[in-house]
KEGU-136547 format. One line per field, with one value per atom (N, C-alpha, C): residue number from 1; residue in one letter; x, y, z. Coordinates in steps of 0.02 Angstrom, whole numbers, plus 32768, in hexadecimal, padded with zeros to 4 digits. Example, Ala and Ser with C-alpha at 12.3 -4.5 7.8 and 13.67 -1.06 7.14 Angstrom:
<pts>
seq c(1/1/1/2/2/2)
type c(A/A/A/S/S/S)
c1 c(8294/8267/8294/8282/82AC/8285)
c2 c(7EE4/7F1F/7F5B/7F90/7FCB/8002)
c3 c(8186/8186/8186/8162/8165/818A)
</pts>
This chain:
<pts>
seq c(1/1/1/2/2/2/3/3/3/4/4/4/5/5/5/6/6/6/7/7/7/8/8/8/9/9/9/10/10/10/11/11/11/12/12/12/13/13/13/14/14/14/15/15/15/16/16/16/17/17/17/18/18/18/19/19/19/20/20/20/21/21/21/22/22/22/23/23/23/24/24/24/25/25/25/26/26/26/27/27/27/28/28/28/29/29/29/30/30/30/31/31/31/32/32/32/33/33/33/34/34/34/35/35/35/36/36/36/37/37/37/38/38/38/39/39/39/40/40/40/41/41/41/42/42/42/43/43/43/44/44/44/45/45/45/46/46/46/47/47/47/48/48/48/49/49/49/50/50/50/51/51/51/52/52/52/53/53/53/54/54/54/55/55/55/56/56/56/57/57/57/58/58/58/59/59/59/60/60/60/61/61/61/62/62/62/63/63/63/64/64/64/65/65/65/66/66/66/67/67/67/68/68/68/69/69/69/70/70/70/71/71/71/72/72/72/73/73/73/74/74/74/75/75/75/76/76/76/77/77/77/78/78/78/79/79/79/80/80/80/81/81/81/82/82/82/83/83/83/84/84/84/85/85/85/86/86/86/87/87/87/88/88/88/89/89/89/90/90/90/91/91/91/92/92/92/93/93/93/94/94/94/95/95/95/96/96/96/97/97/97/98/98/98/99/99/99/100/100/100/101/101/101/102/102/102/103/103/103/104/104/104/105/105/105/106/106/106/107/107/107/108/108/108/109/109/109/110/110/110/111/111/111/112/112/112/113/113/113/114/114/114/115/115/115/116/116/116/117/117/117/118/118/118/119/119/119/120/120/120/121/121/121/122/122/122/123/123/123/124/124/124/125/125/125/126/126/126/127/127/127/128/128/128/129/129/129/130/130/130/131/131/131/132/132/132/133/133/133/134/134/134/135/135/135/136/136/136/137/137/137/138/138/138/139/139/139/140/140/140/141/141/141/142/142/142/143/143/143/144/144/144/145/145/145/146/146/146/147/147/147/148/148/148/149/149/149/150/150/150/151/151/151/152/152/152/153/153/153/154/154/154/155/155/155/156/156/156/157/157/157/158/158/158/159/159/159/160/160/160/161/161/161/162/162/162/163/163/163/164/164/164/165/165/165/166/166/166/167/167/167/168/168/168/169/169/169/170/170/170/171/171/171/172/172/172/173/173/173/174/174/174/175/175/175/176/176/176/177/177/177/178/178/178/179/179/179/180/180/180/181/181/181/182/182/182/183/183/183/184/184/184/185/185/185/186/186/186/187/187/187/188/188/188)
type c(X/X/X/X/X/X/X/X/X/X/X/X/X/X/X/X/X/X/X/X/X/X/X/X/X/X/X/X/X/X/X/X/X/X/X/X/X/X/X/X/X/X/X/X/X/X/X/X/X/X/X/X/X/X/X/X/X/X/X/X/X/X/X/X/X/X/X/X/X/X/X/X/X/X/X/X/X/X/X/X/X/X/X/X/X/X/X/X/X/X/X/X/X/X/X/X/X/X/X/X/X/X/X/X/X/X/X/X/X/X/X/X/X/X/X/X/X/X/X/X/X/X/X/X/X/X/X/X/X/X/X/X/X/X/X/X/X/X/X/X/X/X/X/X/X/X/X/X/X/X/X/X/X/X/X/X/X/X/X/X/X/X/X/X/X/X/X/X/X/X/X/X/X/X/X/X/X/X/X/X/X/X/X/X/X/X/X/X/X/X/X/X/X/X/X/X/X/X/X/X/X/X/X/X/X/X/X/X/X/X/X/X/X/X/X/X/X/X/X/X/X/X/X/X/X/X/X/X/X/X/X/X/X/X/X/X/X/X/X/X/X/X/X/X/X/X/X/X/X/X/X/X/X/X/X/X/X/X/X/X/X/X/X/X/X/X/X/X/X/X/X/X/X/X/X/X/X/X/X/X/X/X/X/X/X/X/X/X/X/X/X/X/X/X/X/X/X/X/X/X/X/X/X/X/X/X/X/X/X/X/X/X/X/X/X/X/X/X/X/X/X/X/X/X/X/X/X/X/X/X/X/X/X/X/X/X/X/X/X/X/X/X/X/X/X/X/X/X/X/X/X/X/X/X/X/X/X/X/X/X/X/X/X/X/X/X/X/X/X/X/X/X/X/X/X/X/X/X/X/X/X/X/X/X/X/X/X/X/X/X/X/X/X/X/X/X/X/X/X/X/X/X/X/X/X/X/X/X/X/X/X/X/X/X/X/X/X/X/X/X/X/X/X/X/X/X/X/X/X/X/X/X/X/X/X/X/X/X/X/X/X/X/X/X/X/X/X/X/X/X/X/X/X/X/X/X/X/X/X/X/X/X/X/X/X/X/X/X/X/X/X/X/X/X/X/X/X/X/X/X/X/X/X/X/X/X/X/X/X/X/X/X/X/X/X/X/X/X/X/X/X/X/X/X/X/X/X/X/X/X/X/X/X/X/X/X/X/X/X/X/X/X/X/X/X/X/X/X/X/X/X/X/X/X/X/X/X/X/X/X/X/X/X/X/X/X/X/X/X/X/X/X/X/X/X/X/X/X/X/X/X/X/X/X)
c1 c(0A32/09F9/09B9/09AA/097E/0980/09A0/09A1/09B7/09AD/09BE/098F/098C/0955/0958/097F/0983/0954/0920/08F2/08EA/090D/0920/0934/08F8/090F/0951/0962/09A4/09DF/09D7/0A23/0A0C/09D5/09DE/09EC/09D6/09D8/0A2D/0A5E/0A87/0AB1/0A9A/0AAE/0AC7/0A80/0A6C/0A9E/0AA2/0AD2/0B1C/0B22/0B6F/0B77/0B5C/0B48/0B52/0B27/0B14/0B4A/0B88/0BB1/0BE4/0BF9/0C37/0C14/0BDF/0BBD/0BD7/0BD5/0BDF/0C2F/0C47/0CA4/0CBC/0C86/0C8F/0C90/0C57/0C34/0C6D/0CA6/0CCF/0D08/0D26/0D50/0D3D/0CEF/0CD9/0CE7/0CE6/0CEE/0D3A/0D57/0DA5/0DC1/0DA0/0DCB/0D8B/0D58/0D40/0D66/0D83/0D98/0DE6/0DFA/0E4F/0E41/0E02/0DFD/0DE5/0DE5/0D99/0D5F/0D38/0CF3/0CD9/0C8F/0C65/0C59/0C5A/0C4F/0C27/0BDE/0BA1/0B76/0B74/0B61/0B69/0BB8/0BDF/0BCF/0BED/0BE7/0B8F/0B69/0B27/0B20/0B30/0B19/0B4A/0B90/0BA4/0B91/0B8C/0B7A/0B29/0B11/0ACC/0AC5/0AFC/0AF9/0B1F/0B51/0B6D/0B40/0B20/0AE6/0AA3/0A8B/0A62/0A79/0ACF/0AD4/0AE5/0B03/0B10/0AE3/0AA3/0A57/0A41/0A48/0A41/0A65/0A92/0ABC/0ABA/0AB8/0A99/0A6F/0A29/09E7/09D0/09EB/09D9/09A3/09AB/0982/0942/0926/08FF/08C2/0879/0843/0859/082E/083E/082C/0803/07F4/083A/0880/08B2/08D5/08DC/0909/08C8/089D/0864/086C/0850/0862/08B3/08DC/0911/093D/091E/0922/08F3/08B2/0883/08A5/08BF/08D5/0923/0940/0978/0967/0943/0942/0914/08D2/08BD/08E8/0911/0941/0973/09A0/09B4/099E/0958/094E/0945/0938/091A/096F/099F/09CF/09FB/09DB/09E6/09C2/0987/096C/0981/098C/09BA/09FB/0A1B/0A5C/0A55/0A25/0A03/09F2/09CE/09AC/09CA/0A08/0A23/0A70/0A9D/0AF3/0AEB/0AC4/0AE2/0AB9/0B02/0ACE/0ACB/0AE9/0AF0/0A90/0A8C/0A4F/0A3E/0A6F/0A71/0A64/0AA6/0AAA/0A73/0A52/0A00/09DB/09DC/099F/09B0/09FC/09ED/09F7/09F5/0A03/09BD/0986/0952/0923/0938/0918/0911/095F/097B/095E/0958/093A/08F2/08C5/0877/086F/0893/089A/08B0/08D0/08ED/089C/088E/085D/0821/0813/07D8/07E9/081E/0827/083F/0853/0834/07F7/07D8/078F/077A/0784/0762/0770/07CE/07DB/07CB/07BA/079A/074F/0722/06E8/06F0/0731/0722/0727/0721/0714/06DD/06A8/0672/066E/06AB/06AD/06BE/0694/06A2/06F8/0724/075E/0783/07AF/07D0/080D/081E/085A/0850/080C/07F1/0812/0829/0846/089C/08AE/08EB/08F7/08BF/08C5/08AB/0893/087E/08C9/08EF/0913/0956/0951/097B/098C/0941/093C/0958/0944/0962/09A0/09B9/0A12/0A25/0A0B/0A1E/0A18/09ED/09D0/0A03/0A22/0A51/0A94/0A8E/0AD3/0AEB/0AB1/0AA5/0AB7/0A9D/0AA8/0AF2/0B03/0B40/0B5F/0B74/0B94/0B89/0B47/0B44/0B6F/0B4C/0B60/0BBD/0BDD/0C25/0C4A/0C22/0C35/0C31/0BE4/0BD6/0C13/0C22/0C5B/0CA1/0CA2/0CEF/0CFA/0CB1/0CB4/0CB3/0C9D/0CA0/0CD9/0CEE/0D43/0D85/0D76/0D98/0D8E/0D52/0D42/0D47/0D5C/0D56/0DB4/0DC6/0E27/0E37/0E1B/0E30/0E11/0DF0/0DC9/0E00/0E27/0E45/0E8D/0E95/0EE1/0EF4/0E9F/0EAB/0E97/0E74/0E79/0EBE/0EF0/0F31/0F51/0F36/0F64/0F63/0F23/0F02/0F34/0F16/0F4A/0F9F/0FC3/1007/101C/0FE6/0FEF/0FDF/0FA4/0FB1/0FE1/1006/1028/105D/107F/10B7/109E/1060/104E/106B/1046/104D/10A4/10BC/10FA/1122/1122/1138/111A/10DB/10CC/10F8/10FA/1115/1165/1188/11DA/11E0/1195/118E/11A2/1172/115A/119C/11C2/11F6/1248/1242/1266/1265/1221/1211/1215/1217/120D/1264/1297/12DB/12F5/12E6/12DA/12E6/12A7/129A/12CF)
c2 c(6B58/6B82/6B59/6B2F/6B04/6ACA/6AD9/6AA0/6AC2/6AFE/6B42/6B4C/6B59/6B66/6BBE/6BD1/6C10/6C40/6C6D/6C7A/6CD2/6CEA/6D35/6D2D/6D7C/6D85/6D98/6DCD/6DF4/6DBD/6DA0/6D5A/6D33/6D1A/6D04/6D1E/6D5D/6D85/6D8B/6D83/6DA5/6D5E/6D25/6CE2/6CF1/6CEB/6CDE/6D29/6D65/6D7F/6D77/6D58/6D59/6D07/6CD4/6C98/6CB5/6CDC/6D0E/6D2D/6D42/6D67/6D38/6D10/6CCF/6CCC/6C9E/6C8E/6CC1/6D15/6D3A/6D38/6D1B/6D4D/6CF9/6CC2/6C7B/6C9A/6CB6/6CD4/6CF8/6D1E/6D43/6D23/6D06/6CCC/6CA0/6C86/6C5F/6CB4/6CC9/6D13/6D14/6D22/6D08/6CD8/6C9F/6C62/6C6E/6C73/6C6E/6CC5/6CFD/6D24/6CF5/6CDE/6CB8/6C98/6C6F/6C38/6C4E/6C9C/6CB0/6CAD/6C9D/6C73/6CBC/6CA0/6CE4/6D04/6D36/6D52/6D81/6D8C/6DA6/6D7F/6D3B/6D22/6D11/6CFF/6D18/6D4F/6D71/6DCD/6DD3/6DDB/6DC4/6DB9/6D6B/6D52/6D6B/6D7A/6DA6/6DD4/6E0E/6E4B/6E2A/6E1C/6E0C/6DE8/6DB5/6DB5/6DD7/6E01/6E1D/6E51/6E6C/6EB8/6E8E/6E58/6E43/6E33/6E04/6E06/6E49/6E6D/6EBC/6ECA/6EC0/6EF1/6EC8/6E8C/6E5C/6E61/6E69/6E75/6EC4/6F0A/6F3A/6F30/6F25/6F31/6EFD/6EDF/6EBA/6ED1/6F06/6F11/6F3A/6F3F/6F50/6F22/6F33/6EF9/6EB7/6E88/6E4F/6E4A/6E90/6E95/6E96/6EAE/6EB2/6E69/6E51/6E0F/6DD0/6DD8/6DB3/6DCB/6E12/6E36/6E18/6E35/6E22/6DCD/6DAD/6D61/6D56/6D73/6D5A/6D66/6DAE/6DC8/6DA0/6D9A/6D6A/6D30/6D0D/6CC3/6CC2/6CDA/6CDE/6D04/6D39/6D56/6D11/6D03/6CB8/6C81/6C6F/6C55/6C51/6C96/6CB4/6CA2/6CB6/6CAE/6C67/6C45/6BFB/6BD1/6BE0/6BE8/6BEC/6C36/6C51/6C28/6C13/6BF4/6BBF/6B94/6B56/6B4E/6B7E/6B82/6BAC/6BD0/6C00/6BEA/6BD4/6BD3/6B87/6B3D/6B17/6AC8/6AAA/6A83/6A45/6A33/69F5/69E3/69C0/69A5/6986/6989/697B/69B3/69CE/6A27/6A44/6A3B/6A6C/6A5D/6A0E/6A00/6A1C/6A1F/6A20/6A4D/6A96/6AEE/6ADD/6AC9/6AE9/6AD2/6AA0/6A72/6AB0/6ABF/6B00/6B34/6B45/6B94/6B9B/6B65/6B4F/6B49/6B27/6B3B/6B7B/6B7E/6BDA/6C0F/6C03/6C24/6C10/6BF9/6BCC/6BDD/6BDF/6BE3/6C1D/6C4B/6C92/6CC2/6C9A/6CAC/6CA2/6C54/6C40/6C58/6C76/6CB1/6CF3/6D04/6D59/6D48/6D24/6D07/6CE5/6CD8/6CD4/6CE8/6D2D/6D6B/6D5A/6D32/6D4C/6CE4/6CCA/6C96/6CBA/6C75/6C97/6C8E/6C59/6C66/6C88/6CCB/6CF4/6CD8/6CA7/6C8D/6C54/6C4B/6C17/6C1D/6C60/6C6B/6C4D/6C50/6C36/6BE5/6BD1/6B95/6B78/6B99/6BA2/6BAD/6BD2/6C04/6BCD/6BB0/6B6C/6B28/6B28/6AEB/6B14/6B4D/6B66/6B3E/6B48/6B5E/6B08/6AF9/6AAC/6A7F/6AA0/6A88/6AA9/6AE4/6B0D/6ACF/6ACD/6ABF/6A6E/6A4C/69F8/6A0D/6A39/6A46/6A60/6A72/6A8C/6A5A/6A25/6A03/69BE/69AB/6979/69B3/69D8/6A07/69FF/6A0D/6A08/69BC/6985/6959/6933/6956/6938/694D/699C/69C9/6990/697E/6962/692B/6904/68BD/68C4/690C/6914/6936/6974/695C/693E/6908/68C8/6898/68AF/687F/68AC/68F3/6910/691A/691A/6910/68C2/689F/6852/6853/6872/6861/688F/68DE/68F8/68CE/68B4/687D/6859/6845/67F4/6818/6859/6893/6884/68BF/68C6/6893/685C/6808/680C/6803/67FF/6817/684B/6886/6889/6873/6870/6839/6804/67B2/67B8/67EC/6803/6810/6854/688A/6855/6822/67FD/67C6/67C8/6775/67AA/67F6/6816/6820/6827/6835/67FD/67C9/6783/6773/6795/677D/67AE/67F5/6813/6805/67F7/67CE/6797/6767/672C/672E/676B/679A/67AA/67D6/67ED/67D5/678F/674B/673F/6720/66F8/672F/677F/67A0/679E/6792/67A2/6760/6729/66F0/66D2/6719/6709/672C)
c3 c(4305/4314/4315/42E8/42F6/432A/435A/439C/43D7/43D9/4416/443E/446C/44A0/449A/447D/447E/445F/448C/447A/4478/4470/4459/441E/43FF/43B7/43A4/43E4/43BD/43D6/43F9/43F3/43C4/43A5/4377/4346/432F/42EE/42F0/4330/4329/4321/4335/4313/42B2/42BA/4266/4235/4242/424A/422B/425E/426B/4236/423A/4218/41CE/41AB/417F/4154/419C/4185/415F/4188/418C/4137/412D/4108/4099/40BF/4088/4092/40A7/40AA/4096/4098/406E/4022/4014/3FC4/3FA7/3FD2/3FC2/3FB8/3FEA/3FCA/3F85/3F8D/3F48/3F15/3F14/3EE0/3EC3/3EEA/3EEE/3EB8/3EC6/3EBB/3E74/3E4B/3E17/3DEA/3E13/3DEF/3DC9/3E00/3DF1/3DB9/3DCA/3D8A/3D50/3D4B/3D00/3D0E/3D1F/3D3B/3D42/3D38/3D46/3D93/3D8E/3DD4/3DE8/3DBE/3DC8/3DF1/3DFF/3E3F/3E77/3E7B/3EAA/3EE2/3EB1/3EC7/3EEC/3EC6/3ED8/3F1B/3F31/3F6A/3F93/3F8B/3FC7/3FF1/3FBA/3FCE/3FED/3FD6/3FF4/4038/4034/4088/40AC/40A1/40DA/40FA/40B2/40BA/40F7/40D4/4120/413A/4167/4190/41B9/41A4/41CF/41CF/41B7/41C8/420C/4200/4230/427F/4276/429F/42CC/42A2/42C6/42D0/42CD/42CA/42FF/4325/434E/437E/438D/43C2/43B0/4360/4351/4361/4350/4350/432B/431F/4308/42CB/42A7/4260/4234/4255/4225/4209/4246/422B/4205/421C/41E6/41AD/419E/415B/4130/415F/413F/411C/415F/413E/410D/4105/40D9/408E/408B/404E/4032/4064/4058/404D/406B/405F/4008/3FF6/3FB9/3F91/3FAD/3F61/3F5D/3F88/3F78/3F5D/3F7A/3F4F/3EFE/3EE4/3E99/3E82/3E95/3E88/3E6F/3EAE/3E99/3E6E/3E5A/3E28/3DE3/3DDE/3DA2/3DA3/3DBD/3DC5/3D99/3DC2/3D9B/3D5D/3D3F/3D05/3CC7/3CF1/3CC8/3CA2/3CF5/3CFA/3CE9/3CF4/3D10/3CCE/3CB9/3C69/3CA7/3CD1/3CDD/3D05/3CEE/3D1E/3D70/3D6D/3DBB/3DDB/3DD4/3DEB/3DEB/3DAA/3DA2/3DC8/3DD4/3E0A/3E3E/3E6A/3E9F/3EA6/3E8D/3E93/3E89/3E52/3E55/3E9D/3EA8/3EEE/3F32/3F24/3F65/3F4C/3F0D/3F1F/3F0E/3F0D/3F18/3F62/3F79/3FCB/3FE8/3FD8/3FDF/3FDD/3FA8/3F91/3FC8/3FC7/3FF1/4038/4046/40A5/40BC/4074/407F/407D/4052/4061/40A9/40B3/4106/4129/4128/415A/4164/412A/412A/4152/4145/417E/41AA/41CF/41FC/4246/423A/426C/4292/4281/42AD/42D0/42CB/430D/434E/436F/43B9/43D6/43BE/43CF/4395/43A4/4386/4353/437B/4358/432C/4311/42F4/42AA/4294/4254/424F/4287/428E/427B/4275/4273/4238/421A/41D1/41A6/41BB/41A1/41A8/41E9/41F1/41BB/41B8/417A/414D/4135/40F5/40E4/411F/4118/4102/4143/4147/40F2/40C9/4084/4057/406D/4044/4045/4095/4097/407E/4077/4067/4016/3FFF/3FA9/3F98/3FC6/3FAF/3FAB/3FFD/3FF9/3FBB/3FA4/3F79/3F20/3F2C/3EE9/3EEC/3F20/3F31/3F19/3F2F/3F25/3EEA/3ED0/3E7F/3E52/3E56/3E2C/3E2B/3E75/3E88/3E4E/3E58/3E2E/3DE1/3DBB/3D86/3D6A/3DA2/3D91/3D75/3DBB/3DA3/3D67/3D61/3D1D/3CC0/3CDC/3CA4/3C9A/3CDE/3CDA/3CAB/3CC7/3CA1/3C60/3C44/3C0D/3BDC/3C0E/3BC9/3BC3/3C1A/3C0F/3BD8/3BCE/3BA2/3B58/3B55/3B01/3AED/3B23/3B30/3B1E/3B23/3B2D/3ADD/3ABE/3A6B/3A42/3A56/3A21/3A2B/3A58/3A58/3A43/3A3B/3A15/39CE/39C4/3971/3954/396C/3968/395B/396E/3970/392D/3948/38E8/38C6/38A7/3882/386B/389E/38B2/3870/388B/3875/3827/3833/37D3/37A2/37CE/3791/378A/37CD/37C4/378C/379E/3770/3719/3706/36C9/36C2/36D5/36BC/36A0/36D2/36D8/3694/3684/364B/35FA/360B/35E5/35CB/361F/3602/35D7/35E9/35CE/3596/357A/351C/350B)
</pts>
């Protein structure tokens, strides 16, 4: 959307939409796979329902004035952002993570404001492109956020391997002292 010549609101609104939708029925699968695992699912749930509800508003409402899909991205992109926010400051100890949820939803916040003003440019679709970067900043965080998780993972699997390793090399000294002990006890 940010490199389209395409200059109608309601094909774009009905872009962003449908983008929107894919986007929540992702949130629902992520819902899924954190119910399987235990994991909380008050934010989850959250950002689903929240985008499917603007993308289907998005999606009917196409052919309304151009006050709806401004309105509606404005409120989505700053409730997302407040959200990512809270995520940051609320769900998440690691420091990395915090920075870069709070990074995204200071932008969030910020380029929903710029989008709710910016109704009164002379090109219509000037919010689309606002609304573009959003995404593009969402979607750069996810993927570093995806890959940071992967690498801490791996490093939190090997760390209980080599616990695991500890304690079954105890468990056997222990093992052997008390055979030792009892040896020497039959002995006497």
């Amino acid at each position: 959307l940010l490199f389209t010549n395409i200059t109608t609101v309601s094909t774009l609104s009905g872009i962003i939409g449908a983008s929107l939708l894919c986007l929540g029925m992702v949130e629902i699968f992520s819902l899924l796979y954190r119910k399987h695992y235990g994991k909380s699912l008050s934010l989850s749930l959250i950002l689903a329902v929240s985008e499917v509800i603007i993308a289907l508003l998005l999606l009917f409402m196409q052919n309304y004035n151009i006050a709806w899909p401004l309105t509606l991205l404005a409120i989505y992109t700053i409730g997302r952002g407040v959200l990512e926010l809270l995520l940051a400051f609320a769900a998440v100890t690691d420091k990395t993570d915090r920075f870069m949820w709070a990074t995204c939803g200071i932008c969030g916040v910020i380029i929903g404001i710029v989008i709710l003003n910016s109704g009164g440019f002379s090109d219509q679709t000037t919010f689309v492109r606002f609304f573009s970067v959003y995404m593009m900043i969402y979607g750069v965080t996810n993927l570093i956020y995806s890959v940071h998780n992967r690498n801490e993972l791996a490093e939190q699997k090997e760390a209980r391997r080599i616990a695991r390793a500890a304690v079954l090399a105890n468990r056997k000294s222990r093992k052997q002292k008390r055979q030792t002990k009892r040896k020497t006890k039959r002995e006497r």
